[in-house]
FIBA-354403 format. One record per residue: residue number from 1; residue in one letter; chain; x, y, z of N, C-alpha, C in turn. Coordinates in steps of 0.001 Angstrom, whole numbers. Example, Ala and Ser with C-alpha at 12.3 -4.5 7.8 and 13.67 -1.06 7.14 Angstrom:
 num residu chaine     n_u     n_v     n_w    ca_u    ca_v    ca_w     c_u     c_v     c_w
   1      A      A   13190   -5690    7800   12300   -4500    7800   13200   -3300    7800
   2      S      A   12850   -2250    7080   13670   -1060    7140   12900      30    7870
//
This chain:
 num residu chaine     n_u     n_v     n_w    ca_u    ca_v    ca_w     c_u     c_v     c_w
   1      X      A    2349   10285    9908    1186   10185    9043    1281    8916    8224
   2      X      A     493    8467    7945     473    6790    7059    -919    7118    6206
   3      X      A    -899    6311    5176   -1646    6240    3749   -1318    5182    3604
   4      X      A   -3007    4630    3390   -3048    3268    2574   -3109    3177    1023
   5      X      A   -1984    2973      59   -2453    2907    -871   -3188    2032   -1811
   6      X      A   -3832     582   -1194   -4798    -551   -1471   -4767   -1116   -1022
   7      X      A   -6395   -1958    -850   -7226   -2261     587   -7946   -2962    -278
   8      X      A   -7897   -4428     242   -8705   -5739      24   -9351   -6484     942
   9      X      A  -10735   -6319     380  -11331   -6325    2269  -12153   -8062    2173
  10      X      A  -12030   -8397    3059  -12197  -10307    3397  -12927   -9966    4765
  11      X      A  -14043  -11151    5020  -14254  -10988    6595  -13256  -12188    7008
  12      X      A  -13213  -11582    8498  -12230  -12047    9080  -11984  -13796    8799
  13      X      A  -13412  -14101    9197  -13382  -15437    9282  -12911  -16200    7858
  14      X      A  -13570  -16000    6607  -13049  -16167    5163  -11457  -15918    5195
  15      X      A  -10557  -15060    5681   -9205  -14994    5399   -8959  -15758    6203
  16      X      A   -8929  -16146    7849   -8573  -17229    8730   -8578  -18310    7772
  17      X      A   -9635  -18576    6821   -9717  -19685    6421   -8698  -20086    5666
  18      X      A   -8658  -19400    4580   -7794  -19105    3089   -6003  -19246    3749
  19      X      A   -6103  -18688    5148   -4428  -18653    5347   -4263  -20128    6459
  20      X      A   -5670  -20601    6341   -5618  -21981    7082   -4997  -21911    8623
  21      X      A   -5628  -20683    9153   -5220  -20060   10848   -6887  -20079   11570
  22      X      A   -6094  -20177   12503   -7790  -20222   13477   -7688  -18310   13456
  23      X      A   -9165  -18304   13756   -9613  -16511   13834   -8526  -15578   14916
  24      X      A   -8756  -16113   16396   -7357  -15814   17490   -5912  -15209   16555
  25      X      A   -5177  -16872   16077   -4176  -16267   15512   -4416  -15180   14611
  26      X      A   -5367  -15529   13438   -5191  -14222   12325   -4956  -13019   12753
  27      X      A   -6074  -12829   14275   -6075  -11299   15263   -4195  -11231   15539
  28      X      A   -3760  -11861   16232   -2397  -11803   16829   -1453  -11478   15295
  29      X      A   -1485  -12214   14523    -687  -12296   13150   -1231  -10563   12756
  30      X      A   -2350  -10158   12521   -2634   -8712   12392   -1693   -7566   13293
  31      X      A   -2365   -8077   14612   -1288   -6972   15660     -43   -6979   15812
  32      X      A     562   -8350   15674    2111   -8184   15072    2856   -6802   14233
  33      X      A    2227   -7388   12883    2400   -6531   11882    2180   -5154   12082
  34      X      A    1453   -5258   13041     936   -3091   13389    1659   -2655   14202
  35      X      A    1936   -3735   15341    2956   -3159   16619    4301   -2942   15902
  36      X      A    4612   -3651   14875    5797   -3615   14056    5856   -2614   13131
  37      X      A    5108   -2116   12529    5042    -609   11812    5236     554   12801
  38      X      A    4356     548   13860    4427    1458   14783    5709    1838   15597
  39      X      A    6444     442   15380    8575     682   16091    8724    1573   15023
  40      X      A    8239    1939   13915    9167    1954   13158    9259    3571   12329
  41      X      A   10502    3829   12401   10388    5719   12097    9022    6233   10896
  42      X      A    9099    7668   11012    7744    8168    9831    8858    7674    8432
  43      X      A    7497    7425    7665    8243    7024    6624    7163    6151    5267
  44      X      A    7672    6322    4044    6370    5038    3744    7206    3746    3637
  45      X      A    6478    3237    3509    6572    1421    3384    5473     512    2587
  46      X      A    6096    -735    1796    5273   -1340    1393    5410   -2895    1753
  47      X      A    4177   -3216    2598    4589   -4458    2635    3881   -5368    1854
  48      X      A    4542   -6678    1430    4687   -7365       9    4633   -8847     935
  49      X      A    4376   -9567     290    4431  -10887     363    4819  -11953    -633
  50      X      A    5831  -13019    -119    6469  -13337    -935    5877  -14791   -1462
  51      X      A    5449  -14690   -2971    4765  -15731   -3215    5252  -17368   -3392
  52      X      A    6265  -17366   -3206    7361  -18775   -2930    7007  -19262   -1575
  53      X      A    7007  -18090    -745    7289  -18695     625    6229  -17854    1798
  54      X      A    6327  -18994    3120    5141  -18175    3873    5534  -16956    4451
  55      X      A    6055  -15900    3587    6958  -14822    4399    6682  -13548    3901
  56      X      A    6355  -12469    4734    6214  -11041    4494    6709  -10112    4518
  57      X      A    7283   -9739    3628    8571   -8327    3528    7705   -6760    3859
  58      X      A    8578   -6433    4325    8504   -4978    4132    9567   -3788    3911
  59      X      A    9395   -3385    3037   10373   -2055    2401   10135    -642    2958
  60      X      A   11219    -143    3057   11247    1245    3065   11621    1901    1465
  61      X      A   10261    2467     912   10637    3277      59   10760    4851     159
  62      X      A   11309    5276    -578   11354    7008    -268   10207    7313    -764
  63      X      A   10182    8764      17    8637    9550     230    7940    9641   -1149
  64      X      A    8493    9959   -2401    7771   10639   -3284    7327    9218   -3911
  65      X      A    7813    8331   -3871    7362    6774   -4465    5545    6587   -4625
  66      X      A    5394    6700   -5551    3510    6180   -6091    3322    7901   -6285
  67      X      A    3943    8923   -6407    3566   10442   -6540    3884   10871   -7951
  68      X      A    4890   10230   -8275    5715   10708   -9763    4125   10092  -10824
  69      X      A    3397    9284  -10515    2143    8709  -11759    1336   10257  -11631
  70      X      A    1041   10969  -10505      39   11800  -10827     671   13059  -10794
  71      X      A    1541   12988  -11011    2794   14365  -11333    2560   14508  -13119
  72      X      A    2815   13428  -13115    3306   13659  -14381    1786   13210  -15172
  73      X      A     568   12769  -14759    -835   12894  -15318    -863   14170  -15474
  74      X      A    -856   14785  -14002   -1127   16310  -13910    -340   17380  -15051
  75      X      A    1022   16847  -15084    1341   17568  -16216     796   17502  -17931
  76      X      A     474   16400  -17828     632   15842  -18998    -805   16985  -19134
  77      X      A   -2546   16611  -18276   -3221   17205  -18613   -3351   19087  -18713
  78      X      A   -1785   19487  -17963   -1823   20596  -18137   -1087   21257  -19724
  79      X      A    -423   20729  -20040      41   20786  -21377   -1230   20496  -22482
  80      X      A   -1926   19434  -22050   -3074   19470  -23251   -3787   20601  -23128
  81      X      A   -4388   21040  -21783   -4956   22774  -21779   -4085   23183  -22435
  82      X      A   -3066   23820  -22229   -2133   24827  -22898   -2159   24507  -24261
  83      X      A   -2652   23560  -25167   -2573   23380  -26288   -3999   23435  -26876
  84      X      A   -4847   23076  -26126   -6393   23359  -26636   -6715   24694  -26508
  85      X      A   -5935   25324  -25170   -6126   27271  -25142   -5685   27741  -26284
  86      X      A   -4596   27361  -26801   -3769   27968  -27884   -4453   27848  -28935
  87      X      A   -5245   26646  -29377   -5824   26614  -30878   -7591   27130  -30790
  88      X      A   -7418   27662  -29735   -9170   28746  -29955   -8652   30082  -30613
//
């Protein structure tokens, strides 16, 4: 299973431009990167780009990584119920 957690959307031709690649490569430079996720066990990952250099990392982080923000929203707004129930 895979989840995107943010999506910046360019037409094709505008990013070819910006990364100064003809349209062809950008396609190939895309399917790279997918055939290369797809080797690769279930799992999440974030891939990053490194702003020094023309180079693109990708990490393996563990599963619960970007879950602990709405864990702990969720708690937080369940404690404020429990405290607005209490003072009726």
């Amino acid at each position: 299973r895979h989840a995107l957690l943010a999506v910046q959307s360019y037409k094709p031709t505008e990013l070819a431009r910006q990364l100064n690649v003809s349209l062809p490569n950008a396609w190939g430079i895309v399917k790279a990167i997918v055939d290369l996720c797809l080797e690769l066990p279930e799992g999440k990952y974030v891939i990053a780009r490194d702003p020094a250099k023309p180079l693109l990392r990708l990490y393996s982080v563990p599963l619960n990584t970007f879950e602990q923000e709405d864990e702990e929203g969720d708690d937080a707004k369940t404690a404020e119920a429990g405290a607005a129930a209490g003072n009726q």
